[in-house]
C-alpha positions in Angstrom: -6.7 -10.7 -24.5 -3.9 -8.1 -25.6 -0.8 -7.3 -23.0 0.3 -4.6 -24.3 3.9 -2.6 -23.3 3.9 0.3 -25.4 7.5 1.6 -24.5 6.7 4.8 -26.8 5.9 8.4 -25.5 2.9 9.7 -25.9 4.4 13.1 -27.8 6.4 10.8 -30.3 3.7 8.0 -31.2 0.0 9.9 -30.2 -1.5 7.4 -33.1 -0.4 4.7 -31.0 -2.0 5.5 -28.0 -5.2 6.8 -29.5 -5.0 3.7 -31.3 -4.9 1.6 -27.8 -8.0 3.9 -26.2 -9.9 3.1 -29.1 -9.2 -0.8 -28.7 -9.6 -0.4 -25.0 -12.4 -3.6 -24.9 -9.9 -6.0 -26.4 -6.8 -5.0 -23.8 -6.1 -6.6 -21.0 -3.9 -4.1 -19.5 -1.6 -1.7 -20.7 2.3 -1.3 -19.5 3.3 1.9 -18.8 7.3 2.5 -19.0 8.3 6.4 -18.9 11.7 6.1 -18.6 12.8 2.6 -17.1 10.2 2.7 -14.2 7.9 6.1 -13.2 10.9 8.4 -13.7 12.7 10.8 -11.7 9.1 13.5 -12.1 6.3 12.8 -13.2 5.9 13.2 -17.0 1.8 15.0 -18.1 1.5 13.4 -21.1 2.1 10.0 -19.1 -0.1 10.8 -16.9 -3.3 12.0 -19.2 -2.9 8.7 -21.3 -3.0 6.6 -18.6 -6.2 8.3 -17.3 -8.0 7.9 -20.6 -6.8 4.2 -20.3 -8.2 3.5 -16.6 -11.5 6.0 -17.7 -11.9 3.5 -20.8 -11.6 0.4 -18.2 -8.2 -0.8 -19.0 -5.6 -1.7 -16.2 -2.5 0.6 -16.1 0.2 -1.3 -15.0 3.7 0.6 -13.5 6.9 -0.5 -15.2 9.3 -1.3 -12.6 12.4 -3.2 -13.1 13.5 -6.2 -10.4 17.0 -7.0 -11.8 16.2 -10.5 -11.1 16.2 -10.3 -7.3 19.3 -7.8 -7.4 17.6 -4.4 -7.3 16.7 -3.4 -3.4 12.7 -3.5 -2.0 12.9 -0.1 -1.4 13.9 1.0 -4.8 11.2 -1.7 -6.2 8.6 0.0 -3.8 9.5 3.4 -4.1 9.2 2.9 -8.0 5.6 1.7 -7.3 4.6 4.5 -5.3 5.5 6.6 -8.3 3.5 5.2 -10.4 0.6 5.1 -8.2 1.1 8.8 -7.4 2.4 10.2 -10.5 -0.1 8.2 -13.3 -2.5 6.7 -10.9 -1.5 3.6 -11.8 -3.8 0.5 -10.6 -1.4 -1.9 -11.7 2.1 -3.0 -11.3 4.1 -4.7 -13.7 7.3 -6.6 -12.1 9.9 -6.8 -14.8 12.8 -9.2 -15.3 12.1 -11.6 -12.5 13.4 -14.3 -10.9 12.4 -17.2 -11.8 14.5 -19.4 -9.1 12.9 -20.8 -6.0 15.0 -19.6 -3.8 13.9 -15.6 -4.2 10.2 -17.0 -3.9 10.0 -14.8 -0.4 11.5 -11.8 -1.9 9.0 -11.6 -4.2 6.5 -12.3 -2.1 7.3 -9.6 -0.1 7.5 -7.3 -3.3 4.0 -8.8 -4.2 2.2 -7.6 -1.2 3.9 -4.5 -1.0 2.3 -4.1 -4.4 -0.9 -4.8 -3.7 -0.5 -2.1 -0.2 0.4 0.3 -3.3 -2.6 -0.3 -5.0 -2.1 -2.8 -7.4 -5.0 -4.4 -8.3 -3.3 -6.5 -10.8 -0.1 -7.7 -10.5 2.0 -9.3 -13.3 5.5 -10.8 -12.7 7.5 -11.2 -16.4 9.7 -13.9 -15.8 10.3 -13.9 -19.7 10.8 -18.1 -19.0 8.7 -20.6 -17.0 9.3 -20.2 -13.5 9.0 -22.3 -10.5 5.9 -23.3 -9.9 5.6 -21.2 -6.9 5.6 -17.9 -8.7 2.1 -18.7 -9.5 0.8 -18.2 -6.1 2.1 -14.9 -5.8 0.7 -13.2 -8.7 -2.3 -12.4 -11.3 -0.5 -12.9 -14.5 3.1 -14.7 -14.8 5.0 -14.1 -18.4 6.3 -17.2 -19.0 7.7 -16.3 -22.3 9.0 -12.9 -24.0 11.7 -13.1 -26.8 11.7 -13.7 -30.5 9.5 -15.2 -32.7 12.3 -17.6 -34.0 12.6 -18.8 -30.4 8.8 -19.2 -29.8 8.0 -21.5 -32.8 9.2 -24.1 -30.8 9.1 -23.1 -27.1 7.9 -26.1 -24.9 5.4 -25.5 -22.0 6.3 -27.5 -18.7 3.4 -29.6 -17.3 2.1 -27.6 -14.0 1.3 -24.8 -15.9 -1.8 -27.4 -17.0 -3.1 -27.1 -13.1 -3.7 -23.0 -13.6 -6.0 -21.5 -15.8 -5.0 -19.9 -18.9 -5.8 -16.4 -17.9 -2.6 -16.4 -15.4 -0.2 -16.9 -18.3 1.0 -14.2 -20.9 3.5 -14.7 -23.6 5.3 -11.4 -24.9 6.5 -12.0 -28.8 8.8 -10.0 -30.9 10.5 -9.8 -34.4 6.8 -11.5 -35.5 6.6 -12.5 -39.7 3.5 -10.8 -41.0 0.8 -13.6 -40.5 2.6 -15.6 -38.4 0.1 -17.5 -35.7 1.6 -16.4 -32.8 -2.3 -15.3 -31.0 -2.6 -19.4 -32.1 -0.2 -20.8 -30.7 -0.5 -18.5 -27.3 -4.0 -20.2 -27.1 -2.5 -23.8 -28.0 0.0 -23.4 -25.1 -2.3 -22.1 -21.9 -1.7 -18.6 -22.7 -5.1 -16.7 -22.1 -3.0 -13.3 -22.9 -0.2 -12.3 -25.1 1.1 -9.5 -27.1 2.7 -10.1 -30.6 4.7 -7.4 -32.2 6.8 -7.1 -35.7 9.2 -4.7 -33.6 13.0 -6.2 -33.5 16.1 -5.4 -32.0 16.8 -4.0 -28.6 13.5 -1.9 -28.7 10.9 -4.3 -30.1 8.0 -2.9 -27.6 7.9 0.6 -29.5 5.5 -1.1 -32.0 2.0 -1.9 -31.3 0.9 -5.7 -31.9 -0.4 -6.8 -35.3 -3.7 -7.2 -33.8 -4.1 -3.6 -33.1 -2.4 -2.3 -36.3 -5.2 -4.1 -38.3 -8.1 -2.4 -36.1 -9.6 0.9 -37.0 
């Protein structure tokens, strides 16, 4: 299953997200990201692609940023009230997080004040395996997101072997054309993924090769 954090508007790339309704039955949830989080107001065209998403049966998730522990709860919770508010979001998606045993209660707390938000799903993107703990306190943990060069030989600590693969998701940029990056996602214990050719310091503007190939 697909991941997928389209950080594109909707008035700039409408082929993309027409693209991701159409492919709605192979997502497993889409990130939405306005502008760093939900925005200062809300933004329509946000808002009327992620109810064709949710409408087609694909999780919305709310891009809000943790800064690692750094960022206060109430700026993380007021983000996903936004979300829920502004694009009826039924997801959240916890970005740059901790991966450190010591902020396990912090986001714990985060966690369930997601869920009191609405989250049905709730995704924590560590970007690097975290303490095992982090599994308890989430859906989906990203235990990988940077370059392809880096992925070819990532190694995969043991206890994610004790969890099934649907709770890991690996995020994959600067991908070759035909590289097997869905493969080796599946190889490692990761039930979702996204791989994309995009590069640089905006690599989630392009949709993943598995999408670009679909009708």
């Amino acid at each position: 299953m697909l991941l997928v954090p389209l950080y594109e508007h909707p008035a700039d790339r409408p082929e993309d997200w027409e693209r991701l309704i159409r492919c709605a039955g192979r997502l497993h949830s889409v990130v939405l990201n306005p502008a760093s989080g939900p925005g200062e107001a809300p933004d329509p065209r946000f808002a009327a692609v992620a109810q064709r998403l949710r409408d087609a049966g694909v999780p919305v998730l709310g891009y809000t940023d943790t800064d690692y522990g750094r960022r206060p709860h109430s700026a993380v919770v007021q983000d996903l009230l936004r979300h829920r508010d502004w694009y009826g979001a039924d997801g959240a998606f916890l970005d740059q997080a901790s991966a450190e045993p010591d902020l396990l209660p912090h986001y714990g707390r985060l966690g369930i004040a997601a869920r009191a938000a609405g989250a049905r799903t709730l995704v924590l993107n560590h970007g690097v395996h975290p303490h095992p703990g982090y599994a308890e306190l989430a859906d989906l943990l990203v235990t990988f997101e940077g370059p392809w060069d880096a992925y070819r030989d990532a190694a995969v600590p043991d206890w994610t072997a004790d969890h099934p693969a649907q709770r890991f998701c690996h995020l994959v940029y600067a991908v070759p054309p035909g590289a097997p990056a869905a493969e080796l996602a599946r190889q490692r214990g990761a039930g979702v993924h996204c791989a994309v050719p995009g590069t640089g310091a905006h690599p989630w503007g392009t949709l993943p090769y598995a999408l670009e190939a679909a009708g």
